[in-house]
N, C-alpha and C positions, 0 to 999 in steps of 0.2 A: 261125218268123219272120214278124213281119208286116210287110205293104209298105200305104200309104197313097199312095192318089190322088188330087190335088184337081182338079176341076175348074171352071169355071164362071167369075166373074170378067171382067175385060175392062175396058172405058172406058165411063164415064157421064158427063152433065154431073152438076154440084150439085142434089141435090132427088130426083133419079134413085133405082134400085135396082138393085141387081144380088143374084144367090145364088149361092156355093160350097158345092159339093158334096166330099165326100172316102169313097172306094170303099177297104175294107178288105180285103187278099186274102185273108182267115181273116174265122172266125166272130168277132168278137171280145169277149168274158166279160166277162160285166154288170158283172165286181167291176173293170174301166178304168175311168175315168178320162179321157175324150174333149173335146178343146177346140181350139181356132182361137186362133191367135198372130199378129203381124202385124212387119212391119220395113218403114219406112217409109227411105229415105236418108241414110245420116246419123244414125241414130238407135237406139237400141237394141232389141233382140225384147220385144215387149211382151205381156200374157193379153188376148187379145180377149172371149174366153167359154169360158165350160167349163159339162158337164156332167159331175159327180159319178157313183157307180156307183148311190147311191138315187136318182138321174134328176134331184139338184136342179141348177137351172141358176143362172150366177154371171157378171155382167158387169165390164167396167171403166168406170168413170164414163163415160166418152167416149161412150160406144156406148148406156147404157142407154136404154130406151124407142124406140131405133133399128134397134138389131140383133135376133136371135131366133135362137139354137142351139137344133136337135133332134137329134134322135136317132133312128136305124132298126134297130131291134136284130135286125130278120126281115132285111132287104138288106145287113147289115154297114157303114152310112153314115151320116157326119155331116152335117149341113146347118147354113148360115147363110145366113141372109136381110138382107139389108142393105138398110132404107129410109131413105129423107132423108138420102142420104150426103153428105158435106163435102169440099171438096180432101183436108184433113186428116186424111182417112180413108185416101190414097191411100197404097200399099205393098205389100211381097209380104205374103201371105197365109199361112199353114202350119196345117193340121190337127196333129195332135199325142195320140198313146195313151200311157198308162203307169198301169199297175196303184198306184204312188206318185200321193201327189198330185199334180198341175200348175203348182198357184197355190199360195197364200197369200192371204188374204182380210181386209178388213177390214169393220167393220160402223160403221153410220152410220146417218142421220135415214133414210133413201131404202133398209135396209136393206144387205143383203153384197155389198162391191163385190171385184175384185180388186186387191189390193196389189201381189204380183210373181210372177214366178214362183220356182217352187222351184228350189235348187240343185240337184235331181235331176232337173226337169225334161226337160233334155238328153240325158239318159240313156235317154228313152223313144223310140218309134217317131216318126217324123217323115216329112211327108211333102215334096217338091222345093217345092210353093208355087206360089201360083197370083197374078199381077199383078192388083191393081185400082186405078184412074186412077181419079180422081176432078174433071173440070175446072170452072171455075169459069164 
């Protein structure tokens, strides 16, 4: 069983950055599928970023050229780095594993963004979620 830890997050103004971290209690196998979700009030779970099991990384419009998903395959952890963040950025946060995909993707001028997530998504490892405020 794996358990997911996110950490990091908190309150910034606008323009700010902040990075979440998510700590895997297992080794977890290159062949997942690791990504960052968001839910903001009122609002549905959205794909923030994923990283695939070939290491490719995959944003949603909103975030691209802002955010930055890694990977640490030696410390069993995810990262996101969030620069020039927006109020509208502001929500709980959730890491997310599953050997299925996560997303659904679409492709466009600016290249692969994500579409939604997968019916199956929910079905994978999730972790409690970590708050980030975004004020203006």
């Amino acid at each position: 069983q794996v358990q997911l830890l996110e950490s990091g997050g908190g309150s910034v103004q606008a323009g700010g950055s902040l990075r979440l971290s998510c700590a895997a209690s297992v080794a977890i196998d290159t062949s997942y599928c690791m990504g960052w979700f968001r839910q903001a009030p009122g609002r549905e779970l959205e794909g923030v970023a994923v990283v695939d099991s070939d290491g490719s990384a995959t944003y949603a419009d909103s975030v691209k050229g802002r955010f930055t998903i890694s990977k640490d395959n030696v410390n069993n952890a995810l990262y996101l780095q969030m620069n020039s963040l927006k109020p509208e950025d502001t929500a709980m946060y959730y890491c997310a594993a599953d050997k299925r995909p996560l997303v659904t993707k679409r492709l466009s001028r600016s290249g692969f963004s994500i579409a939604a997530m997968t019916a199956s998504a929910l079905r994978g490892y999730w972790g409690q979620g970590k708050q980030v405020t975004v004020s203006s």
